[in-house]
ZAFIRO-163934 format. One record per residue (C-alpha): residue number from 0; residue in one letter; x, y, z. Coordinates in Angstrom, 1 decimal. Example, Ala and Ser with C-alpha at 12.3 -4.5 7.8 and 13.67 -1.06 7.14 Angstrom:
BEGIN
+-----+--------+--------+--------+--------+
| num | residu |     c1 |     c2 |     c3 |
+-----+--------+--------+--------+--------+
|   0 |      A |   12.3 |   -4.5 |    7.8 |
|   1 |      S |   13.7 |   -1.1 |    7.1 |
+-----+--------+--------+--------+--------+
***
This chain:
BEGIN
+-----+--------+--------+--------+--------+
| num | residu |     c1 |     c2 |     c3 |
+-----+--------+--------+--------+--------+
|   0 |      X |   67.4 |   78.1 |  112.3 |
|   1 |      X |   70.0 |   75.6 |  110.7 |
|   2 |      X |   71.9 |   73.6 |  113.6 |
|   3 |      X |   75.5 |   74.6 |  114.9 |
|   4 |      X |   78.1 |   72.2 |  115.9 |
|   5 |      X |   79.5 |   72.7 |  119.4 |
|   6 |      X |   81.9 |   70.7 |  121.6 |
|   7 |      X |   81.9 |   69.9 |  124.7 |
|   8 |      X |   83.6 |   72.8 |  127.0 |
|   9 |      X |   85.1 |   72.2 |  130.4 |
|  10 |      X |   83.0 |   74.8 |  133.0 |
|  11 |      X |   84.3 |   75.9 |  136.3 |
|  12 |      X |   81.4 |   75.6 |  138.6 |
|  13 |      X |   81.7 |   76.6 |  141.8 |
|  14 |      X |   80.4 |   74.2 |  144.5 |
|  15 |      X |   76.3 |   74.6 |  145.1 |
|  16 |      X |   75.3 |   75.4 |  149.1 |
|  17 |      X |   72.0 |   73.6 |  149.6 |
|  18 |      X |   69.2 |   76.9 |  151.3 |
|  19 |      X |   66.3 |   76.8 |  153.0 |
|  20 |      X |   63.7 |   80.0 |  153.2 |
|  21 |      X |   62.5 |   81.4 |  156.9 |
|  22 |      X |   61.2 |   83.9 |  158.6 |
|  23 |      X |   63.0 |   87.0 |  157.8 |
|  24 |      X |   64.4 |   90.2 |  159.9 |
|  25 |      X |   65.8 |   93.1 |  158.4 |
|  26 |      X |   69.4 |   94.3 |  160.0 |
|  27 |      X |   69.5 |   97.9 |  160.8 |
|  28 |      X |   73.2 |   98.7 |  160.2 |
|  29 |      X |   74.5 |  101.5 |  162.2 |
|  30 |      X |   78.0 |  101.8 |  161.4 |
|  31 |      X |   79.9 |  103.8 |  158.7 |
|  32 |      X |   77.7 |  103.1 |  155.3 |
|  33 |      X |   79.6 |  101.1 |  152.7 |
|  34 |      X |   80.5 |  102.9 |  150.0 |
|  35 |      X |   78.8 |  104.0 |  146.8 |
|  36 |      X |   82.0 |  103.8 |  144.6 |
|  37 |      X |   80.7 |  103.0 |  140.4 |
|  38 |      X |   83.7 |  100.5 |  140.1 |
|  39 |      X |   84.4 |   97.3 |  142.3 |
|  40 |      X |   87.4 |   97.0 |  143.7 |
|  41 |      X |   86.7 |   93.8 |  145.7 |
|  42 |      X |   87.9 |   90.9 |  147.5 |
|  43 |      X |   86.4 |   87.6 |  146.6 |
|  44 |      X |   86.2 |   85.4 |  150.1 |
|  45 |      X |   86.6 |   81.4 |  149.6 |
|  46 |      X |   85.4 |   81.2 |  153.2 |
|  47 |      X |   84.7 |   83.9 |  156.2 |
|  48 |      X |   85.7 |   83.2 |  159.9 |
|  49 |      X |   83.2 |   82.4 |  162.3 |
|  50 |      X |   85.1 |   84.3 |  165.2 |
|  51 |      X |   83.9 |   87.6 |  165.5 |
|  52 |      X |   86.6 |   88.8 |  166.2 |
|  53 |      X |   88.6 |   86.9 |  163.7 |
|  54 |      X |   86.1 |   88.2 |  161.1 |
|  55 |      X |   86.6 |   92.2 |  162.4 |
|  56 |      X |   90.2 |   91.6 |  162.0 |
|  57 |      X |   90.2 |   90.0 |  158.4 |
|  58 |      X |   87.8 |   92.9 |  157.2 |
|  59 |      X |   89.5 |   95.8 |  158.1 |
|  60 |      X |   92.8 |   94.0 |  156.6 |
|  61 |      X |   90.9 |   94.4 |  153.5 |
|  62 |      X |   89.9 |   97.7 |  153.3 |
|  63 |      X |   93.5 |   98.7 |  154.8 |
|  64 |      X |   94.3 |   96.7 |  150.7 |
|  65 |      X |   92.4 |   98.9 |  149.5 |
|  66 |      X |   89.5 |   97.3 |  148.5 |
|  67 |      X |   85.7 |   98.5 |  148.9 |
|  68 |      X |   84.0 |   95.5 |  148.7 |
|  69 |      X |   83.8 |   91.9 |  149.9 |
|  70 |      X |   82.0 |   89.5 |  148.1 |
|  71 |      X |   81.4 |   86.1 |  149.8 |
|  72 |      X |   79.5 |   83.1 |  150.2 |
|  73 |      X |   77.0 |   83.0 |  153.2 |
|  74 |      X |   78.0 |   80.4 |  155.9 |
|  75 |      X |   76.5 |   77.3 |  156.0 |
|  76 |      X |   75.1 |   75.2 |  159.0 |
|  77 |      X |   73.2 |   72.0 |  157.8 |
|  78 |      X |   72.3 |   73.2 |  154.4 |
|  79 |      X |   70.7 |   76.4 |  155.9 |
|  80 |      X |   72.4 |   80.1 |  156.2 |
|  81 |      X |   73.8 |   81.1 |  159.1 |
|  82 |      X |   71.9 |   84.0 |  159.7 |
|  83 |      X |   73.8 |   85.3 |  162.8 |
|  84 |      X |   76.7 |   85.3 |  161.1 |
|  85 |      X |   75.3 |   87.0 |  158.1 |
|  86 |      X |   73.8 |   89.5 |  160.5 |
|  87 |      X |   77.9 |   89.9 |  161.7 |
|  88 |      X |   79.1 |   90.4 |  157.9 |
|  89 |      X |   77.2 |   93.1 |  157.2 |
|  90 |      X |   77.8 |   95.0 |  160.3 |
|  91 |      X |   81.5 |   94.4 |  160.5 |
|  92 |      X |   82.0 |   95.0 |  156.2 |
|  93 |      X |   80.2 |   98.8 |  156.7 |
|  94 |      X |   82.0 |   99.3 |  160.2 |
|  95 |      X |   85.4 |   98.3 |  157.8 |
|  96 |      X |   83.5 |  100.8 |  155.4 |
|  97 |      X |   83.3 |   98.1 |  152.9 |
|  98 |      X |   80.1 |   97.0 |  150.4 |
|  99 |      X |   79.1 |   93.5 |  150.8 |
| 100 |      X |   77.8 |   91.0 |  148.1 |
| 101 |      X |   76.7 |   87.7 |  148.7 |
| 102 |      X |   76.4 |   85.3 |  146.4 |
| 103 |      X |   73.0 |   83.0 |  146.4 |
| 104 |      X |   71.8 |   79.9 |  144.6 |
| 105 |      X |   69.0 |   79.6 |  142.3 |
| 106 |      X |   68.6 |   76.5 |  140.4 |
| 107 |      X |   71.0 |   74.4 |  142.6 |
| 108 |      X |   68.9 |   75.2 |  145.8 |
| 109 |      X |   69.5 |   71.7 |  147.1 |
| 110 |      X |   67.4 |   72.1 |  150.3 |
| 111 |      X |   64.6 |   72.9 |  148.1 |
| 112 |      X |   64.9 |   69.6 |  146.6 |
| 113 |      X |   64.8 |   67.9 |  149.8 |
| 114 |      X |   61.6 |   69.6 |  150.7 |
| 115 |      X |   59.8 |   69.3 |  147.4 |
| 116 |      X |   61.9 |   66.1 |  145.6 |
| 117 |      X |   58.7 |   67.0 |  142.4 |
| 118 |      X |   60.4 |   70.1 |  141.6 |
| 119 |      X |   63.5 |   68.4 |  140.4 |
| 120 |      X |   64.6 |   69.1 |  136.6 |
| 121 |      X |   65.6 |   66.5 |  134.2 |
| 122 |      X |   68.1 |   65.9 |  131.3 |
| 123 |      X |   68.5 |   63.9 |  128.1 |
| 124 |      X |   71.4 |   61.7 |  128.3 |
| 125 |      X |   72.5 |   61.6 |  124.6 |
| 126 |      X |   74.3 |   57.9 |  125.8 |
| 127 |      X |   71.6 |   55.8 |  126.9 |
| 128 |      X |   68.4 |   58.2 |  125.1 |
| 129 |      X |   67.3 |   58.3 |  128.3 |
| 130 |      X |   65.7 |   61.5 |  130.3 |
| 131 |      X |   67.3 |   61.4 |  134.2 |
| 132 |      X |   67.7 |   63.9 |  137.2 |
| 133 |      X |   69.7 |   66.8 |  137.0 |
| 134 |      X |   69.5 |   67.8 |  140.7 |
| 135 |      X |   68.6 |   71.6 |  140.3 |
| 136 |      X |   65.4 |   72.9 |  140.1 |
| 137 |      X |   62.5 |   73.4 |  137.6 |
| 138 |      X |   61.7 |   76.6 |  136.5 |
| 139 |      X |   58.7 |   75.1 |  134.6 |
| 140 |      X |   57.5 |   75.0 |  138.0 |
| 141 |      X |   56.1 |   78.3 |  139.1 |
| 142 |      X |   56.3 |   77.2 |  143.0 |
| 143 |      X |   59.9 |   76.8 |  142.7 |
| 144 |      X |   60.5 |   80.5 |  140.9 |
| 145 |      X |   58.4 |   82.0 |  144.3 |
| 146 |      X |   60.6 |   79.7 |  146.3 |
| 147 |      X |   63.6 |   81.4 |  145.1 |
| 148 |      X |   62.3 |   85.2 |  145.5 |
| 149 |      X |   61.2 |   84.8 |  148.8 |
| 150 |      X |   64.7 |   84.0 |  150.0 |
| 151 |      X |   66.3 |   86.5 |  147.7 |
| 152 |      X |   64.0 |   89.1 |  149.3 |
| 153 |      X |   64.9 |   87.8 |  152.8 |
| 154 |      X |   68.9 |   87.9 |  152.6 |
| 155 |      X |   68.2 |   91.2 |  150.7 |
| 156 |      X |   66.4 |   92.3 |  153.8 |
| 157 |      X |   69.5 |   92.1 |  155.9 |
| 158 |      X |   70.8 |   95.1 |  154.4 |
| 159 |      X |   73.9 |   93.7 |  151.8 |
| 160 |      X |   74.9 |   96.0 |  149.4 |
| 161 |      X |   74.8 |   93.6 |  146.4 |
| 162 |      X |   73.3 |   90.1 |  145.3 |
| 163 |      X |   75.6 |   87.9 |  143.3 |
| 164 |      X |   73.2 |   85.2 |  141.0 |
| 165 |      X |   75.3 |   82.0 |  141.7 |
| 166 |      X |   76.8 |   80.2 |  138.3 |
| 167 |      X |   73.9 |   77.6 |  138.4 |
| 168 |      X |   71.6 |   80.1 |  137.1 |
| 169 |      X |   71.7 |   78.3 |  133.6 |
| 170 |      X |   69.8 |   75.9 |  131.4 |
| 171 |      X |   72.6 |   73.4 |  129.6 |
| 172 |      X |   71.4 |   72.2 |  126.4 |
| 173 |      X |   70.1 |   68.7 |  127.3 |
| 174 |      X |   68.3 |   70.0 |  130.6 |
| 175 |      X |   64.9 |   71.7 |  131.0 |
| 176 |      X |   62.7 |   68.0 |  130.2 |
| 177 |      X |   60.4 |   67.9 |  132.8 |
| 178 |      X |   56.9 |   66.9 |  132.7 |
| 179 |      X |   55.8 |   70.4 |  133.1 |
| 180 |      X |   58.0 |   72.0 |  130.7 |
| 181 |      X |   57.4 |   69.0 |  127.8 |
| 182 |      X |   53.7 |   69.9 |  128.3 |
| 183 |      X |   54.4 |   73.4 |  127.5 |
| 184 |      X |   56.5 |   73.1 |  124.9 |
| 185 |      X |   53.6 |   71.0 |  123.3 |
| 186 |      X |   51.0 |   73.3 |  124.2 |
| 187 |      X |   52.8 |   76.7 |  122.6 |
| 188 |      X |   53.9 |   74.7 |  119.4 |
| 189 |      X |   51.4 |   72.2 |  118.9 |
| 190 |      X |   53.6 |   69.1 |  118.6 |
| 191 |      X |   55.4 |   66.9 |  121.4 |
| 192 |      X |   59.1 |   68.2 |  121.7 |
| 193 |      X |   61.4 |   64.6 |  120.3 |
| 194 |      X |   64.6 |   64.6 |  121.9 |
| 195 |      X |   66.4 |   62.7 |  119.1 |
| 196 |      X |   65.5 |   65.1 |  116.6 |
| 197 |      X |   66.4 |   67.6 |  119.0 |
| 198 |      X |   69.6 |   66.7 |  119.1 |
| 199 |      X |   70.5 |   65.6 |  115.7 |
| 200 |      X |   74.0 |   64.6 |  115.7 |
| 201 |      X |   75.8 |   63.4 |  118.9 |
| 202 |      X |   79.6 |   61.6 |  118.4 |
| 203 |      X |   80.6 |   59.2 |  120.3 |
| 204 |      X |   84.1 |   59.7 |  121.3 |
| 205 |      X |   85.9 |   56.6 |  123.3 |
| 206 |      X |   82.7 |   56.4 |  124.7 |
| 207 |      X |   81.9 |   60.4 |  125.9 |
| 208 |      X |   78.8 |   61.1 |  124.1 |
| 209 |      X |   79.2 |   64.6 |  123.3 |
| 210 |      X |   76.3 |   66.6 |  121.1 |
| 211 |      X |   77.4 |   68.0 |  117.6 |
| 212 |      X |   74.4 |   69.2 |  116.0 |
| 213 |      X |   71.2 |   70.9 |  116.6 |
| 214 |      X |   67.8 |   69.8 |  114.9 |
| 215 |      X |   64.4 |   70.5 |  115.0 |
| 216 |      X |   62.7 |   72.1 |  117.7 |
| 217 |      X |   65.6 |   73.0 |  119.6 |
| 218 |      X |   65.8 |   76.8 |  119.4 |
| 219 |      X |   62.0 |   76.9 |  119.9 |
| 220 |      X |   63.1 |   75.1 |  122.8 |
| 221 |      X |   65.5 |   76.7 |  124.2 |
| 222 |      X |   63.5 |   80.2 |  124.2 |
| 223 |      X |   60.9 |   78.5 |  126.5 |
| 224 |      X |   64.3 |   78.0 |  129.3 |
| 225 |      X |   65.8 |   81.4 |  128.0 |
| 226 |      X |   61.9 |   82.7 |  128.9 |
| 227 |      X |   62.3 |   80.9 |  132.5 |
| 228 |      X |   65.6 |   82.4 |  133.3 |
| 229 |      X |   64.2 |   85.7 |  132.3 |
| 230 |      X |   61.3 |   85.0 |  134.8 |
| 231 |      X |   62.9 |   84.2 |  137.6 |
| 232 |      X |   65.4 |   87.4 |  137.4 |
| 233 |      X |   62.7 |   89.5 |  137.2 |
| 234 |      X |   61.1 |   88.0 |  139.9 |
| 235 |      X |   64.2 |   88.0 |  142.3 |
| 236 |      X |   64.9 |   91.3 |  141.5 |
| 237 |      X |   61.5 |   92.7 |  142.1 |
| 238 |      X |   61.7 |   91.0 |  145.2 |
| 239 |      X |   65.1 |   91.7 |  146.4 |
| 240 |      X |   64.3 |   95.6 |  145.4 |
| 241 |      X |   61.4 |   95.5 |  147.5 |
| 242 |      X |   62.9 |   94.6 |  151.2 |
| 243 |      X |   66.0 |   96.7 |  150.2 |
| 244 |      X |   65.8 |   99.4 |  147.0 |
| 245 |      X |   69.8 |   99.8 |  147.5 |
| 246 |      X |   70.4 |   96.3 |  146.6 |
| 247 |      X |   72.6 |   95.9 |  143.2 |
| 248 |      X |   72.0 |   92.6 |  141.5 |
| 249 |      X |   74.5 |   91.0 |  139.5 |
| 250 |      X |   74.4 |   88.1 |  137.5 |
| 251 |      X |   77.0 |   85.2 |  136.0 |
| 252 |      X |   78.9 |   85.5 |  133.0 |
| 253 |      X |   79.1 |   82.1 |  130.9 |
| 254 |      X |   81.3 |   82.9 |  128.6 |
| 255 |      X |   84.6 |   79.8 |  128.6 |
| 256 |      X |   85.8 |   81.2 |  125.3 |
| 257 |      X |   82.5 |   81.8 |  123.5 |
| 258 |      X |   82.6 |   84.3 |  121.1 |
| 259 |      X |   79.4 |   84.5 |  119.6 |
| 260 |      X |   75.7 |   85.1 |  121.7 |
| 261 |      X |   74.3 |   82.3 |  119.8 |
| 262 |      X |   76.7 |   79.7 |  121.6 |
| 263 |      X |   75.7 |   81.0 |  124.5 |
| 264 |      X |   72.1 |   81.1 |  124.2 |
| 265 |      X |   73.0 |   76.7 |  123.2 |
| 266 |      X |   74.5 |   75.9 |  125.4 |
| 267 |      X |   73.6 |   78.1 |  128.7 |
| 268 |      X |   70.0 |   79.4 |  127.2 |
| 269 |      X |   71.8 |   82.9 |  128.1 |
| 270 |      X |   70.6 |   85.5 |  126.0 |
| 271 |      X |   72.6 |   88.6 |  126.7 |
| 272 |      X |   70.8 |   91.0 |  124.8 |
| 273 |      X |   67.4 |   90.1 |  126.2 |
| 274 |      X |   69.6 |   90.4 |  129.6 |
| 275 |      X |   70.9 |   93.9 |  129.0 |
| 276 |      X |   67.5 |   95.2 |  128.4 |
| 277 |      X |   66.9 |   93.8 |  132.1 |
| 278 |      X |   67.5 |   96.6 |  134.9 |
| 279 |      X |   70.9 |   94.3 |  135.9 |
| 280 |      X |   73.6 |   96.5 |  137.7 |
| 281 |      X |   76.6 |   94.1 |  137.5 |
| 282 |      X |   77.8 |   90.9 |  135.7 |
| 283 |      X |   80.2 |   88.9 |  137.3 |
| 284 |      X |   82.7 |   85.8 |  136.5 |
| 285 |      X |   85.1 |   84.0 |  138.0 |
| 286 |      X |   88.4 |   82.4 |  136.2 |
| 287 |      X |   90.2 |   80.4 |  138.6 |
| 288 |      X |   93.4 |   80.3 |  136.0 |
| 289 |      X |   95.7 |   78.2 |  138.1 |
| 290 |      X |   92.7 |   75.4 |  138.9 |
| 291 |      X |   92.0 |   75.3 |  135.2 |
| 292 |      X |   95.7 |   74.7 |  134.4 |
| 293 |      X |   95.8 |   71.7 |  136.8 |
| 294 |      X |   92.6 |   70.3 |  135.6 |
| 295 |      X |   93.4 |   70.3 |  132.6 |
| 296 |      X |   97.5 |   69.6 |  132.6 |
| 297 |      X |   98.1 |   73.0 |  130.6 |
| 298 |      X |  101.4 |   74.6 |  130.4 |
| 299 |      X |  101.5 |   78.5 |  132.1 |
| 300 |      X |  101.7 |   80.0 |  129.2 |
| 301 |      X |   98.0 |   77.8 |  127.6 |
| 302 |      X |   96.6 |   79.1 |  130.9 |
| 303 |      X |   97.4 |   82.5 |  130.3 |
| 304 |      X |   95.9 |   82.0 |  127.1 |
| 305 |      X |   92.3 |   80.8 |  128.6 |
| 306 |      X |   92.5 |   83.3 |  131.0 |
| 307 |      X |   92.9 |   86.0 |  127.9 |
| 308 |      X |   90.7 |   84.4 |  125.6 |
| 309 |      X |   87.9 |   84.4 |  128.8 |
| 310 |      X |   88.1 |   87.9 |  129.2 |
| 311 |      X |   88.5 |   88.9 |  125.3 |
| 312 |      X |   84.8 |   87.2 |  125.1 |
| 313 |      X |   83.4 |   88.7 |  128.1 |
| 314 |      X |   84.8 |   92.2 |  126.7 |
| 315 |      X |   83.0 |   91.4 |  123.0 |
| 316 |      X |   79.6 |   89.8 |  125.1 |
| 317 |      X |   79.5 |   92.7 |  127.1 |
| 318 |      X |   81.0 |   96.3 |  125.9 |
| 319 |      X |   80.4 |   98.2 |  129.2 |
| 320 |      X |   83.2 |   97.5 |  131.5 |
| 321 |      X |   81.2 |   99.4 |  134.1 |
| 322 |      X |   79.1 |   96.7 |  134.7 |
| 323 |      X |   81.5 |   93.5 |  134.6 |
| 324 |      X |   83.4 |   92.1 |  137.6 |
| 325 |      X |   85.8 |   90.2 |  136.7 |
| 326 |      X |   87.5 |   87.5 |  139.6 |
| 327 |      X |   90.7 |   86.2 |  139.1 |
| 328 |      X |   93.0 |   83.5 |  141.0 |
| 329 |      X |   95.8 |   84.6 |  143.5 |
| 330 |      X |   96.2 |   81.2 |  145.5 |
| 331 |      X |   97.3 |   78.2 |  144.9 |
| 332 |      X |   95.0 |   75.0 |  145.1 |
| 333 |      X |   96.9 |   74.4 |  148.4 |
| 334 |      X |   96.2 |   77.8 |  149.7 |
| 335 |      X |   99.4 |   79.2 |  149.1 |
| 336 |      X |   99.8 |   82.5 |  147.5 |
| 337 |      X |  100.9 |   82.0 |  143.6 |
| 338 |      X |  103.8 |   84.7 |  142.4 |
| 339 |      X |  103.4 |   88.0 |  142.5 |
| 340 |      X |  104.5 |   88.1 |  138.3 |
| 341 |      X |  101.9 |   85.6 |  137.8 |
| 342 |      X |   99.2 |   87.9 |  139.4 |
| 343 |      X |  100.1 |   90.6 |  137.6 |
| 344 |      X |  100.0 |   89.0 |  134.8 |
| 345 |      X |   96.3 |   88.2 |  135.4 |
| 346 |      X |   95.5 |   91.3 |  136.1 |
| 347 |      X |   97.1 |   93.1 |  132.7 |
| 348 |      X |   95.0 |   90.6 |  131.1 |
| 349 |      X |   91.8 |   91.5 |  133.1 |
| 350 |      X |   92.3 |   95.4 |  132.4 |
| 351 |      X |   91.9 |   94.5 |  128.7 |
| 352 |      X |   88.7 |   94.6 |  128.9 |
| 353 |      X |   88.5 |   98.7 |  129.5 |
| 354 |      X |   89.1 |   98.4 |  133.3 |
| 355 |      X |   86.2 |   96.3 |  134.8 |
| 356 |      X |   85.5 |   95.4 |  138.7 |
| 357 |      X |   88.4 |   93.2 |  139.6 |
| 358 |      X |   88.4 |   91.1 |  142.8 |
| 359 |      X |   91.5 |   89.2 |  144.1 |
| 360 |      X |   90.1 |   85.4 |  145.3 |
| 361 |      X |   91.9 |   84.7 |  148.4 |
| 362 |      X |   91.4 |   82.9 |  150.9 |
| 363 |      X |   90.9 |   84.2 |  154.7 |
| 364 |      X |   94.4 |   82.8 |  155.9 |
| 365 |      X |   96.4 |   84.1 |  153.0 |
| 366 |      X |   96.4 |   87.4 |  151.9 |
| 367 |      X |   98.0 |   88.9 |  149.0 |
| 368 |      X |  100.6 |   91.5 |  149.6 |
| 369 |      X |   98.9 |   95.1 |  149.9 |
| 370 |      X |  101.6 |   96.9 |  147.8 |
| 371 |      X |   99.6 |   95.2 |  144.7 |
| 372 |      X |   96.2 |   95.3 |  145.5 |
| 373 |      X |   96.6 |   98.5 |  146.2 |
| 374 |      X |   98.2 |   99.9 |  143.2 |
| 375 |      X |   95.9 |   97.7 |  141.7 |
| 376 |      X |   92.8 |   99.1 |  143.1 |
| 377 |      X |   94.0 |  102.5 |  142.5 |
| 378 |      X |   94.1 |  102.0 |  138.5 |
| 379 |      X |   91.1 |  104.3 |  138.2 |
+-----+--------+--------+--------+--------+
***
């Protein structure tokens, strides 16, 4: 296949919460049972109290917004989950009668890394033609993929309603150069992978070095990472599936104005038709609107237009609106609570793609009014 000129594209990652796997305990959950509802009204949790009480309180404020379903990050206590509190999230979200998700790393496991530093991935750096360390894992190395499925399968065990794949489950075009993964490419294809054919046109723009064409070897290339991706989400789901066969797995959209699956598949190795073959109940993305306006000094009315153009191509990547959730931005950077046109605004551009999941990110000290989430949540 001929190379395809791509710039460079801004991504919103979220930050990457180092895990580490343990003996596991399944929580028997004896309140009200979350609900089954097909579309996710949710919302999306910056941080959860550690007060129980605190975190009883803030749960039931939710569901009173109408809402049936948290999504969150577990809480961290030196770079391990906090399994207590994880234990209190569950039981408090079904007493509020509310589904929980959780949101796990895969690749950016950074407590993995500090276990087993030789499982570390690494990149060409089109600057210096140099390979360095990318700080997520290797999928190349099939001790890492079990790594991951045994701690999916653990958190799974403690009865949460849904698994959210965390956005560093991705290969970006210059990573995936391991040892392990060079010596497979060489063994499938018969010839050692070159990176400077790889990449066969990279500009050098006041000194970013950003990659403009594609050569030789690179789509064989990335099919082996597409193939690894693929691997590991079977694996996690099999797993996950086996300590809890309620659990709905979703995974990340990367989609920042893409519009055609071959983009994706360059940059992210994300195939989304191989994907929607997959047994995958939900895809999920976040656009944080307001924090891409300030990062990149856009007007309101540019944002608005990222936020549209983001959804138009989730819309076109996906086509079944059932399956998306879509999160969008209702604070401020400084926690305060943005106006209540520009949310609705947001959210008119979210339902243009057919009515998807929507969740509201807040954060635990600022809610949004109720009057709008609710009528928002009652759109169905």
């Amino acid at each position: 296949m001929s190379g395809t000129c791509l710039r460079s594209m801004k991504r919103f990652a979220a930050p990457l919460f180092a895990v580490v796997v343990f003996l596991s305990f399944t929580v028997r959950v004896t309140a009200t049972e979350a609900p089954t509802a097909s579309t996710v009204n949710a919302f999306y949790l910056s941080a959860v109290p550690t007060d129980y009480e605190k975190m009883k309180k803030l749960f039931l404020s939710l569901r009173n917004g109408g809402a049936n379903t948290i999504i969150l990050r577990p809480i961290m206590e030196k770079g391990r989950i906090n399994k207590t509190a994880l234990t209190n999230n569950v039981f408090l979200a079904h007493q509020a009668g509310l589904a929980i998700f959780v949101i796990l790393p895969t690749r950016g496991m950074e407590a993995a890394l500090a276990e087993h530093p030789d499982w570390e991935d690494v990149r060409y750096d089109p600057g210096s033609g140099t390979l360095q360390p990318t700080g997520k894992l290797d999928l190349f190395n099939p001790y890492a993929i079990v790594y991951i499925a045994d701690f999916f399968k653990d958190i799974a065990a403690y009865s949460v309603d849904g698994i959210f794949i965390d956005k560093d489950f991705y290969y970006r075009d210059t990573e995936g150069m391991s040892p392990t993964a060079l010596e497979k490419y060489k063994k499938k294809f018969g010839s050692p992978l070159n990176p400077r054919r790889v990449f066969a046109k990279i500009d050098n723009d006041s000194g970013a070095h950003r990659i403009q064409d594609y050569g030789k070897g690179f789509w064989n290339w990335t099919g082996l990472k597409r193939d690894r991706l693929m691997l590991l989400l079977r694996n996690v789901m099999q797993s996950s599936r086996a300590a809890n066969k309620k659990v709905k797995i979703g995974i990340p959209l990367h989609v920042p104005g893409f519009t055609q699956v071959e983009e994706q598949l360059a940059w992210f190795s994300y195939d989304m038709d191989a994907f929607k073959k997959m047994t995958i109940d939900l895809y999920w993305i976040a656009i944080p609107h307001r924090e891409i306006r300030e990062q990149q000094n856009l007007s309101y009315q540019k944002s608005m237009e990222v936020l549209s153009r983001t959804v138009k191509s989730v819309k076109n990547m996906m086509g079944d609106p059932s399956k998306m959730v879509i999160a969008i931005q209702t604070t401020s950077t400084s926690g305060a609570v943005l106006p209540i046109s520009e949310i609705e605004e947001a959210i008119e551009m979210v339902k243009h793609a057919e009515e998807p999941g929507i969740a509201f990110m807040i954060d635990a000290d600022t809610m949004v009014p109720e009057v709008l989430t609710k009528k928002t949540f009652r759109r169905q």
